[in-house]
N, C-alpha and C positions, 0 to 999 in steps of 0.2 A: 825537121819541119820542111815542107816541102815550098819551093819558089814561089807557087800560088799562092797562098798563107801568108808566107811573111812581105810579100808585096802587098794582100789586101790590108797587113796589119798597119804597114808603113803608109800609105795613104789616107788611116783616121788617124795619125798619130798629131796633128793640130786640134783634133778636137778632142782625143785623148788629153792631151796637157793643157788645156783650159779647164777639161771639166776635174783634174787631179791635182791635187794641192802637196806643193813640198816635197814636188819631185823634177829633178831637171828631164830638158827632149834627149841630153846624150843617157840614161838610165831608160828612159821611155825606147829609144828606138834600137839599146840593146838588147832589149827584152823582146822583140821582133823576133831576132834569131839573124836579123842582118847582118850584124859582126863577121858571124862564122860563114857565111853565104855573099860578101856584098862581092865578089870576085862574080858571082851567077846570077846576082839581081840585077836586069840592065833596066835602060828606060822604057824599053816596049814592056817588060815586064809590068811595070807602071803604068805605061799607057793602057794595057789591059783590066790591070785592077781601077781603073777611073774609069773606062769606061764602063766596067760593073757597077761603078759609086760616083755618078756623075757631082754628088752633093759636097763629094771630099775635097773636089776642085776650087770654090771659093773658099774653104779653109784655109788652101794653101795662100789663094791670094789675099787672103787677112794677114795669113802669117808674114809674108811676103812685106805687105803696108806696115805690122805691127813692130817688124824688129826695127829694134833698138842699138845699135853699131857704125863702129866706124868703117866696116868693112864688109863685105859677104855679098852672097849672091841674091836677085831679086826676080820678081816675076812680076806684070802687070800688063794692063793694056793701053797700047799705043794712041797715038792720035785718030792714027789711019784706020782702027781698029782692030788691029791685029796684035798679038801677043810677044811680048818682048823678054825673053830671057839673058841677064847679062852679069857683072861683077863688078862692084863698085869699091872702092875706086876701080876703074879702068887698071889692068896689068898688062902688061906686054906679053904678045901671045894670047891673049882671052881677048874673042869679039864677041857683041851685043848679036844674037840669033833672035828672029825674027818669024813667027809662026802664025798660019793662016786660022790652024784647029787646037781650040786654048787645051785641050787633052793631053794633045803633046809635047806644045809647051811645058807645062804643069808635071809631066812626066819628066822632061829636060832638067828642071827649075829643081825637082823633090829630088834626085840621084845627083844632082852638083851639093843639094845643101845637106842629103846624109852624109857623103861622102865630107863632107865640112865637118860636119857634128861626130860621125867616125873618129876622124885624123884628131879633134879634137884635142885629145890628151896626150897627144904623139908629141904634140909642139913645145 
C-alpha cells in the first residue's frame, strides 16, 4: 500500500472507531498498513492527507478532548488561538509545540499518538 493511502487511512481513523463497534484504534490503525510503513509515514505526509480531508481534523480534536488516561499526548486550541501540541504529564525532554496552522498541528498530534498506539504492545 502506497504512503498516500495509508496516510489518508490514518486520518479517518477517529471516525472509523466511533462509527465500529468492538474493535480497539491499535487493530484499526494496523489495518492502515502503518505498522509495516510507520518508518516512511512522517507528519507532512499527514499534513497532506488533512489538507485533502479538512473534516478529519476535528475528529482528531474530539479524540484528543475524549481520551480517557492518565497519560498521552493531546492537541487543542490555546488561549491565544493557536494550536497546542504536547504530553501529559509533562516528561523531561518533551516540550508543549505550539502551531499557528491547526493542519499541522493535527498532523504533529496524529504521528506522536500512532506512534503511541504502535509501541502499544511493545510495553
Amino acid at each position: 500500500m502506497e504512503k498516500h493511502n495509508i496516510s489518508k487511512n490514518i486520518v479517518f481513523l477517529p471516525g472509523r472507531f466511533y462509527a465500529v463497534e468492538n474493535i480497539s484504534i491499535y487493530f484499526l490503525l494496523r489495518d492502515t498498513g502503518y505498522f509495516e510503513m510507520h518508518d516512511q509515514i512522517t507528519e507532512a505526509n499527514l499534513f497532506e492527507a488533512l489538507i485533502q480531508y479538512p473534516e478529519c481534523i476535528n475528529q482528531w480534536l474530539s479524540w484528543s478532548e475524549d481520551k480517557r488516561s492518565n497519560s498521552g499526548w493531546y492537541f487543542k486550541q490555546s488561549e491565544n488561538g493557536k494550536y497546542v501540541v504536547g504530553y501529559f504529564p509533562t516528561k523531561d525532554g518533551l516540550k508543549i509545540n505550539e502551531y499557528s496552522e491547526i493542519a499541522k498541528a493535527c498532523a504533529a498530534f496524529i504521528k506522536h499518538e500512532i506512534e503511541d498506539i504502535r509501541n502499544e504492545l511493545k510495553e
